[in-house]
N, C-alpha and C positions, 0 to 999 in steps of 0.2 A: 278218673271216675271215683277214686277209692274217697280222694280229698272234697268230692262233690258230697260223698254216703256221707260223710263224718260233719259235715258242713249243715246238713238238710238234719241229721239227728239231732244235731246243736241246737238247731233252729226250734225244733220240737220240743226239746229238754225243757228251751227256755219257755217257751208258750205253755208247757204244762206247768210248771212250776210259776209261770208271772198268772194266773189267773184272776180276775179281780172280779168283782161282781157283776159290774159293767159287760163284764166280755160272757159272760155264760147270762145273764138275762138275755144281750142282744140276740146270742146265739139260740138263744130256746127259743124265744120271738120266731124270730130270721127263718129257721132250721123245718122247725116242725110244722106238722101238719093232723092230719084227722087218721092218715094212711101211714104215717112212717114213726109213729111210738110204740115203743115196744111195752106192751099192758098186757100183764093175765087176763084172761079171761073173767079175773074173781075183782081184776079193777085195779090190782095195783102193780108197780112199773114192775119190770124185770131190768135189773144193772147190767145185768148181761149180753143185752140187746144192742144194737146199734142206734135205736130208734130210743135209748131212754137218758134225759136231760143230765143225768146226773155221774152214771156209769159210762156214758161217752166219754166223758173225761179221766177216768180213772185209768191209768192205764195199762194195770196187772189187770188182764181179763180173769185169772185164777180166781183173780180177790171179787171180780164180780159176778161168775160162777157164784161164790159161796154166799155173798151175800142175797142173792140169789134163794139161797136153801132157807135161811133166816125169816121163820116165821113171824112176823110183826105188822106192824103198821108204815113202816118204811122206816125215813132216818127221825120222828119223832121219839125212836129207841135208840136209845145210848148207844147199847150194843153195834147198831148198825154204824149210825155216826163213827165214834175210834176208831171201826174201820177203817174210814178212808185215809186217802193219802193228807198229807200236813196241807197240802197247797190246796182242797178243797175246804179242811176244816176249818183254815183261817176265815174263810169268807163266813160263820157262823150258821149253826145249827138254823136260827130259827129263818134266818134269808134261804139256806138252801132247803129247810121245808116246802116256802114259798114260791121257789123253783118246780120245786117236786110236783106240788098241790096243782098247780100251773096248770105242767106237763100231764100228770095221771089226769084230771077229768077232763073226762071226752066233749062235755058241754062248752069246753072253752077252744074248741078247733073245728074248724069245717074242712072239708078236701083241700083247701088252696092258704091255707094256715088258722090265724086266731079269727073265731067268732064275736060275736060282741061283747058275750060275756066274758071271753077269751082278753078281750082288748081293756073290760072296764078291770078285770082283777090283776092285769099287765100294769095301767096306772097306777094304781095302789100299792101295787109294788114298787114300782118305782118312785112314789114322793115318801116311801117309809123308808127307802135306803138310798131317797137321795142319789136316784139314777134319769138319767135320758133316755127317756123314749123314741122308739123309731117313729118316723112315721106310717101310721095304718094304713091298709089297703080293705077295708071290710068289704068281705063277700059273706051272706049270710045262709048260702049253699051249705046242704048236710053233706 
């Protein structure tokens, strides 16, 4: 059992550390919904959540607590950005905005995932960083 624990952590270390762009747009696509992101009430994500695109991956909860307390705009502040771990900051500031911006407006998600506007700003992401798009399912249900 014990060589199974160490086996399944391995597996994990490497999934957080290979991250590429590819795997956290599909994931934010794939994942979310209109019900399951974690947002203030004031509109923007909380890291700490399970529900938010960016701190799901982070995987010192501590560090998404704090970022957390960090009064700002999200990761368009430096501040926040450094934070993270090495293996999100390679994918660059201005793509995981793009993630972020995604995720936080609610206009881009209906209960069963991306809206339509959800799906036209998912394009635009994807031919700015030169990613594959899944295929859409659009339900235009609030």
């Amino acid at each position: 059992m014990i060589e199974e624990d160490v086996r399944a952590y391995a597996n994990l270390i490497w999934k957080v550390n290979n991250m590429t762009r590819q795997k956290l747009f599909s994931y934010t696509i794939k994942y979310f919904n209109l019900n399951n992101r974690s947002v203030h009430p004031n509109g923007k994500g909380l890291y700490s959540g399970k529900g938010c695109a960016i701190g799901k991956h982070i995987k010192d909860k501590q560090l998404c607590s704090k970022l957390d307390t960090i009064i700002c705009s999200g990761l368009t502040e430096s501040d926040i950005y450094r934070r993270l771990p090495t293996n999100l900051q390679k994918l660059g500031q201005d793509f995981l905005i793009d993630i972020q911006m995604l995720h936080d407006n609610r206009d881009n998600w209906t209960i069963s995932g991306l809206s339509r506007s959800g799906i036209r700003k998912s394009v635009l992401i994807a031919q700015e960083y030169n990613l594959i798009c899944p295929n859409f399912k659009v339900n235009a249900k609030k």
